[in-house]
Structures are given as structure tokens and as C-alpha cells.
C-alpha positions as CSV (number, residue, x, y, z in Angstrom):
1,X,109.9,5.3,45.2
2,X,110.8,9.0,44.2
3,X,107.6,11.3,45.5
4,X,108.9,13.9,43.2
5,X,108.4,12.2,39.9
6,X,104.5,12.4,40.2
7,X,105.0,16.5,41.4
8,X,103.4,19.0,39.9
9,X,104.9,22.4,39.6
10,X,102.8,25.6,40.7
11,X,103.9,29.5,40.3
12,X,102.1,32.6,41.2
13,X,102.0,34.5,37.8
14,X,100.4,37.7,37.9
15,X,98.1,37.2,41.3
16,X,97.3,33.5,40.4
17,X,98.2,29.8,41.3
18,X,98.7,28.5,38.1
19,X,100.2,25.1,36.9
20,X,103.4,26.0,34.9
21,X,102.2,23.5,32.1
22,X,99.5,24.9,31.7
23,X,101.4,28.2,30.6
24,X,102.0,27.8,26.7
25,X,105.0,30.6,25.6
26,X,104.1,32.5,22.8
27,X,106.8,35.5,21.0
28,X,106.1,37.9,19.0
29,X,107.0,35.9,16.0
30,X,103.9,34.0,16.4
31,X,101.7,36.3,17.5
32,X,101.9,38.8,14.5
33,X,100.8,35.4,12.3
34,X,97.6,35.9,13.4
35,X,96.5,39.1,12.3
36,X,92.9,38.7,10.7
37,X,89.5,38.8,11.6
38,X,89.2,34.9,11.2
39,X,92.4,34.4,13.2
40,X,93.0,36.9,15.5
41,X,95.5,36.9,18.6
42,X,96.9,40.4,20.4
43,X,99.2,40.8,23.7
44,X,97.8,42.4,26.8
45,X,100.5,43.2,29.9
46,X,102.9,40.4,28.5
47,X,99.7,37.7,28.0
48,X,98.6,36.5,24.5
49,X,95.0,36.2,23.9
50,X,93.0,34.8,21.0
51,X,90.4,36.7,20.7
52,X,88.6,35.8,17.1
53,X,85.5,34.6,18.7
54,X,85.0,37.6,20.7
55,X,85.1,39.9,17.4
56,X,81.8,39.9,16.8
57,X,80.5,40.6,20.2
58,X,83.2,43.6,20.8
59,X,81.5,46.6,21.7
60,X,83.5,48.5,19.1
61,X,83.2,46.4,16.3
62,X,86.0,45.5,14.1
63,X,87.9,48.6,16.0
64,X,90.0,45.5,17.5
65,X,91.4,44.7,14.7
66,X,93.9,47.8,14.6
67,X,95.4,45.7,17.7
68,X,95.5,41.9,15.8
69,X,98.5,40.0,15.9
70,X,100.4,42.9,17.8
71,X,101.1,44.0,21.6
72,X,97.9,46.0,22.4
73,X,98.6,46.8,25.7
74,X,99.0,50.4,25.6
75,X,95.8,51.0,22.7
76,X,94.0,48.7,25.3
77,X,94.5,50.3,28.1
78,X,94.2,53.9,26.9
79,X,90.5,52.7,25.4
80,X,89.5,50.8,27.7
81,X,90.4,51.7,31.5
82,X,87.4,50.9,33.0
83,X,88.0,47.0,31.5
84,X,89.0,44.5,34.7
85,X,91.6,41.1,33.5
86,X,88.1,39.1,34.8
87,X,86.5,40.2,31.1
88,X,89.4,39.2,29.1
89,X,90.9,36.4,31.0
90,X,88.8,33.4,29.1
91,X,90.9,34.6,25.8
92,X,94.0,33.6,27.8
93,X,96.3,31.2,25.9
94,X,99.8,31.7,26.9
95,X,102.5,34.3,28.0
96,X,104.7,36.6,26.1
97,X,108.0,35.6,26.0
98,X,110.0,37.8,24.1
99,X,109.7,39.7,21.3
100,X,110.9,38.0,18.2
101,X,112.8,35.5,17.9
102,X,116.4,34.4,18.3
């Protein structure tokens, strides 16, 4: 019997233990389709988030939607310093991996 067939694989991806299957890859490509209020993903440090049903809780209204479908890591992190990954981190649904596609 192979013991490795059943293994599951594990990487430390920015300070976590995570499952690598549970890391769905996202590029640019796909994030930019998303770009309205009723659909709305944006890319924080190389991390896609879908955050449409936070819209209507964000402090700043629909201010957030200057950053849909598009990398908002720098307007993010010039607005929004005081902001820690733990508020964020529910929106998570994949990882960057590369800008558009090949």
C-alpha cells in the first residue's frame, strides 16, 4: 500500500498552514470580470478577495468600488493603514497568479 496516495499537501503562504487545494489561482484576467457592485472582487498583497457582500457594510460606502475588479493594494493600503489581514481575511478566495493571461 502507497502511504503517499492518501497525503495531503501543506505550504506556509503568507504566515499560514494552509492546504495547497484549498488555494484557488485567480489572474488578472478574471479578476477585472468582476467589477460591479453586485459582483465585486479586488487584489490585496497578491490575494483575491470577493468582497460584494461587504459593500454595504464598508465604512466608506461605495468608495470601494474605485478598487473593483483591479489590484487595490496600494489605494488599500494608503487608506486604510490602520486595517490588520484578520478584517479582510473571510473575503479570501484565492491567490494572484499573474497578471493577465498567457
Amino acid at each position: 500500500m502507497d502511504n503517499h496516495r492518501n497525503s495531503k499537501v501543506f505550504s506556509i503562504k503568507n504566515c499560514s498552514l494552509i492546504e495547497e487545494s484549498q488555494e484557488k489561482e485567480y489572474n488578472m484576467d478574471e479578476v477585472a470580470k468582476h467589477h460591479i457592485k453586485s459582483d465585486c472582487w479586488l487584489v490585496l498583497n497578491g490575494r483575491v478577495y470577493d468582497v460584494t457582500n461587504y459593500i454595504k457594510n464598508h465604512p466608506g460606502g461605495n468608495a470601494i468600488l474605485k478598487a473593483a475588479g483591479k489590484d487595490a493594494t496600494e489605494l488599500f493600503n494608503k487608506t486604510h493603514p490602520w486595517v490588520g489581514e484578520s478584517i479582510y481575511k473571510a473575503f479570501c478566495i484565492g491567490v494572484l497568479i499573474s497578471k493577465t493571461k498567457k
